[in-house]
C-alpha positions in Angstrom: -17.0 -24.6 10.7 -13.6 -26.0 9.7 -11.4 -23.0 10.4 -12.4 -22.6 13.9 -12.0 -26.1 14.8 -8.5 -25.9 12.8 -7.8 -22.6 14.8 -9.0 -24.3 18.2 -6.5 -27.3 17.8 -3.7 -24.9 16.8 -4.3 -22.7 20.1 -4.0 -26.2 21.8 -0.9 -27.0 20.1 0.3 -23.8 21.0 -0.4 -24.0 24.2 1.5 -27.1 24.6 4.9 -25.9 22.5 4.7 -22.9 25.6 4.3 -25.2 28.9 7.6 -27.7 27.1 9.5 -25.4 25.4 9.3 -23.6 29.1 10.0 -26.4 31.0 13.3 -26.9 29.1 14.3 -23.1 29.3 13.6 -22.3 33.0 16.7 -23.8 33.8 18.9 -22.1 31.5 20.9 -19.0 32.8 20.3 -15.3 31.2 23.3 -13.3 29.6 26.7 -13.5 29.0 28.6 -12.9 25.6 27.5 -16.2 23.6 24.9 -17.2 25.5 22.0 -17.3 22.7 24.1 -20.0 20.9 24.9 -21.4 24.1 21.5 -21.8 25.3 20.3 -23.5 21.9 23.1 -26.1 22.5 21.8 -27.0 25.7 18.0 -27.1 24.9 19.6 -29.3 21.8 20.0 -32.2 24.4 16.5 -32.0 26.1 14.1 -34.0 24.2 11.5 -32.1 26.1 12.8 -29.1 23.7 12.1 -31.0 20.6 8.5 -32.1 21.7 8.3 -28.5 22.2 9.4 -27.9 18.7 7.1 -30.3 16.9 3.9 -28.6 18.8 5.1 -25.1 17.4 5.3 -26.8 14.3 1.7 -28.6 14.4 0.2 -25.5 15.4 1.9 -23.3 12.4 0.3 -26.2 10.4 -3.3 -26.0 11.7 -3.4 -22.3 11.6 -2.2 -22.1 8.1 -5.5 -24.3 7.6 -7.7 -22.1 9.6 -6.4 -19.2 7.7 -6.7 -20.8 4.0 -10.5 -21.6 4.9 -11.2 -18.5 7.1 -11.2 -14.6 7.6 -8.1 -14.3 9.6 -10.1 -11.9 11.7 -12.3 -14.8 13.1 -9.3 -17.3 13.1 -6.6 -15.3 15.5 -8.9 -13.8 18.1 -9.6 -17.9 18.7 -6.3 -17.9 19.3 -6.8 -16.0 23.0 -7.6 -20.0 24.2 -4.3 -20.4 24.2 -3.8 -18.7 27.3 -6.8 -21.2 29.3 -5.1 -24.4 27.8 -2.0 -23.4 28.4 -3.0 -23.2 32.2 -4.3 -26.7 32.0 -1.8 -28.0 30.8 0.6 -26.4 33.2 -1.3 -28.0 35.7 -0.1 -31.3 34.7 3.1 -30.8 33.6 4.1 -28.6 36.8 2.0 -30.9 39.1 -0.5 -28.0 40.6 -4.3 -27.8 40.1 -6.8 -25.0 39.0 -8.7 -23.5 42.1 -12.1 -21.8 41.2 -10.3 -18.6 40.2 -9.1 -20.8 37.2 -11.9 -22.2 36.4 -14.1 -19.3 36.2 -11.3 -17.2 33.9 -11.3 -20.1 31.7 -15.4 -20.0 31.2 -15.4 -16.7 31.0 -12.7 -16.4 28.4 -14.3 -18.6 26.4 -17.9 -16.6 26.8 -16.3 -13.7 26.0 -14.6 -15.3 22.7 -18.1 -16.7 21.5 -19.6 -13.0 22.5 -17.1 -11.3 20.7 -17.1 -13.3 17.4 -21.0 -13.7 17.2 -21.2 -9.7 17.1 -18.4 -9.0 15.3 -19.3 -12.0 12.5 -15.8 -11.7 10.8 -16.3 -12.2 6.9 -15.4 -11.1 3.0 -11.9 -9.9 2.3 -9.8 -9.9 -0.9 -6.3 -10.6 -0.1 -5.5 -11.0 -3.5 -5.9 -7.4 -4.1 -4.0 -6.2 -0.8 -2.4 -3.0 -1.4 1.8 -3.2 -1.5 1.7 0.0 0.2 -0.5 -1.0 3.3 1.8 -4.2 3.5 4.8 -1.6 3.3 3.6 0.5 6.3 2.1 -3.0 8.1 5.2 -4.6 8.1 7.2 -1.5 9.1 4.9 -0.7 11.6 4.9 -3.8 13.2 8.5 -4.4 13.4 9.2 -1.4 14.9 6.5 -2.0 17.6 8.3 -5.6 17.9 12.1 -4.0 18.0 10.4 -1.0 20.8 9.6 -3.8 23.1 13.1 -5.9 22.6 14.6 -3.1 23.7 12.4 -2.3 26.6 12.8 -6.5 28.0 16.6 -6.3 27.5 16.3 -3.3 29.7 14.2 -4.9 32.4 15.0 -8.3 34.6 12.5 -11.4 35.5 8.8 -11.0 34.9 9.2 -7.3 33.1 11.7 -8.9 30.6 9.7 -11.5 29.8 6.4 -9.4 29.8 8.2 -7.0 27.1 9.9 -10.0 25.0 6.4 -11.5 24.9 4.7 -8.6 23.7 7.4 -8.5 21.3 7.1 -11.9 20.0 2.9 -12.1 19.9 3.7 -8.9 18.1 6.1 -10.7 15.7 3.6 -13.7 15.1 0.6 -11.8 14.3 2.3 -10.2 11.2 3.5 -13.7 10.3 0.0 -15.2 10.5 -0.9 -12.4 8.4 2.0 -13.1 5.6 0.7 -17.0 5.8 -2.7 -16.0 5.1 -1.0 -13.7 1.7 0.2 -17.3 1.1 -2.9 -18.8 1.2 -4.1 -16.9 -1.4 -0.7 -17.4 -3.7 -1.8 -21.0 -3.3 -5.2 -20.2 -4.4 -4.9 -18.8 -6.9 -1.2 -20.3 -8.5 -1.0 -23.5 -6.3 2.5 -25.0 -5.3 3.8 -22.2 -8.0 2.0 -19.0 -6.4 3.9 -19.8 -3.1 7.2 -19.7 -4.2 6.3 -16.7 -6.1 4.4 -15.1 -3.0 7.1 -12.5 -1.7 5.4 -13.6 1.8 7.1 -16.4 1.4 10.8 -15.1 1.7 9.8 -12.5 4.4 8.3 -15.7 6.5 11.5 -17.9 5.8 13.5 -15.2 7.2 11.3 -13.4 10.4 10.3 -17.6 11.2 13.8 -18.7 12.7 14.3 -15.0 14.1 11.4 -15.2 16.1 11.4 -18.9 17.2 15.4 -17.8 18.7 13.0 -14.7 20.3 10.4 -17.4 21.7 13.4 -19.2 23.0 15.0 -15.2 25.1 10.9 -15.2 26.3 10.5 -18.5 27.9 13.9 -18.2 29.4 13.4 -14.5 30.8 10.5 -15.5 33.3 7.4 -16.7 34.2 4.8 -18.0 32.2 3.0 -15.5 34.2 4.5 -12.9 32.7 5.0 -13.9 29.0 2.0 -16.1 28.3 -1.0 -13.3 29.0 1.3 -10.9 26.8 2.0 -13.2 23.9 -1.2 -14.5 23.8 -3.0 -11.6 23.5 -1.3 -9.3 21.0 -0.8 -11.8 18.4 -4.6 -11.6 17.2 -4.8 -7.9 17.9 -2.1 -7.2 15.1 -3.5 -9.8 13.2 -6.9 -8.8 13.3 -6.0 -5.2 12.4 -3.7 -6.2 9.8 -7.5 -8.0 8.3 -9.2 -5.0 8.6 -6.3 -2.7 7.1 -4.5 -4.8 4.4 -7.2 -7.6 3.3 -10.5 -5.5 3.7 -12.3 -7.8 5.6 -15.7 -6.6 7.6 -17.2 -7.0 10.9 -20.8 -5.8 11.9 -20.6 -2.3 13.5 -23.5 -0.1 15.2 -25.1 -2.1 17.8 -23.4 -5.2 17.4 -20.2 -3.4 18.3 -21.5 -3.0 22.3 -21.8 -6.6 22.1 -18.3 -7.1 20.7 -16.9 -4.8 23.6 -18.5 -6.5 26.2 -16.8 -9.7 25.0 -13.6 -7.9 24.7 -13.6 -6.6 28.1 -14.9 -10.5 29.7 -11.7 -11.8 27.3 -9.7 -9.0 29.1 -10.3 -8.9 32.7 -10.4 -12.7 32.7 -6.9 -12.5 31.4 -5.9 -10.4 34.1 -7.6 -13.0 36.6 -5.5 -15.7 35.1 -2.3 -13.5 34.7 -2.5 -13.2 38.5 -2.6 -17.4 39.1 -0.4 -19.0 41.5 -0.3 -21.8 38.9 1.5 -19.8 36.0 4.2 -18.8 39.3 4.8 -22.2 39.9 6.7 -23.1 36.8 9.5 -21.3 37.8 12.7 -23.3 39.0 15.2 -19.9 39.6 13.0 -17.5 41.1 13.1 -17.3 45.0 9.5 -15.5 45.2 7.9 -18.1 42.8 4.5 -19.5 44.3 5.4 -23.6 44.4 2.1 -25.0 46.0 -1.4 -23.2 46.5 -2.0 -21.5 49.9 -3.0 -23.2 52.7 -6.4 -24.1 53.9 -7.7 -21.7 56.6 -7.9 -22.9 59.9 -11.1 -23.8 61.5 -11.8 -22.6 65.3 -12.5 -26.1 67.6 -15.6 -26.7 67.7 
């Protein structure tokens, strides 16, 4: 199917605008008055930034084609895979290597995806005839969840700062993925004309380069440890409830939905497993009690 291969190649794209755009933030410096415009003009002269850049923008692009051929409640939980490539990835760009406790999260991510989405079978949906007053109370909802847990990272240091930031981010990115799948359906149904008509449009235009500077205060608060699992993971979930609440779309219910819980919870705890990853510690140039190199090998008794 075209939008979960589309959706699969943006959560590999995404994966790979995290691991740069964090590898040219780690070494910036946290607070002082100035030091959001400060910090851009520094990233400005890492090329490693820009890379970073053009993979946010490649992935924007393939989801928008996941989500103009597909119910955006199938297309953003794929997105969870993020998390696993971003791991790999890490791996090479932070020179470590996955240990069987990565390797098994990873698989059993993945099960759990395929568990969840065969039960579920996301389908049918009309955003054309999307209420304005859901939208209202969506998008007020969901940026005051977003603004709750600013306030809550600015309030915290290291790994809970940027824990909080990227909740507040995935949180910020789901309700844009659902504004570009309204879009989708201006283009539909107006073409090139329907999108510059689409009041989605403007709202996009000006949450996108609030959110990318946000994306920027996440990967330079902490860990990937810390941000990745948390922006990973509530992106789909306000997507996929903004599908069910504002474009009507259906998922199988009765026993289908023990299924779709059991693939929920493998998707969970293996998140956990790979939250926990001396790998996602190692990225992390500032912090004293950052893992750097896997534990050593036991000792064996002489013979």
């Amino acid at each position: 199917m075209l939008s979960i291969a589309l959706a699969v190649l943006a959560a590999m794209a995404n994966a790979a605008a995290s691991v740069l755009q964090r590898k040219a933030d780690r070494d910036e410096p946290e607070g002082g008055a100035g030091s959001g415009l400060r910090m851009l003009w520094h990233l400005a002269h890492k090329p490693v930034w820009f890379a970073g850049i053009a993979a946010i923008i490649v992935g924007f692009l393939l989801q928008a084609g996941a989500l103009a051929t597909g119910p955006i409640t199938l297309v953003q939980p794929i997105l969870v895979l993020e998390l696993g490539f971003t791991l790999l990835l890490a791996a090479v760009v932070f020179h470590s290597r996955l240990y069987t406790r990565e390797w098994t999260a990873v698989g059993g991510m993945t099960i759990g995806l395929a568990l969840l989405l065969y039960s579920l079978q996301p389908s049918g949906g009309d955003r054309h005839a999307a209420s304005p007053t859901l939208w209202a109370i969506a998008i007020a909802v969901t940026l005051a969840i977003a603004v709750v847990f600013i306030a809550l990272g600015y309030r915290g240091h290291h790994a809970r700062r940027a824990a909080y930031l990227g909740l507040a981010t995935g949180t910020g990115f789901g309700l844009i993925a659902s504004l570009v799948a309204g879009i989708t359906a201006a283009y539909a149904g107006g073409g090139i004309g329907g999108v510059f008509t689409a009041w989605q449009t403007y709202l996009v235009i000006v949450l996108g380069p609030l959110l990318f500077f946000l994306l920027q205060k996440t990967m330079q608060a902490g860990r990937l440890v810390a941000s990745q699992p948390a922006l990973t993971l509530s992106n789909p979930i306000v997507a996929f409830g903004i599908g069910i609440t504002i474009f009507g779309e259906h998922v199988r219910t009765g026993g289908w939905a023990a299924g779709a819980a059991m693939g929920a919870v493998l998707i969970a705890g293996c998140t956990l497993l790979l939250a926990r990853s001396p790998l996602l510690d190692a990225d992390d140039a500032r912090d004293p009690t950052a893992v750097r190199k896997a534990p050593p090998e036991p000792s064996r008794p002489p013979a």
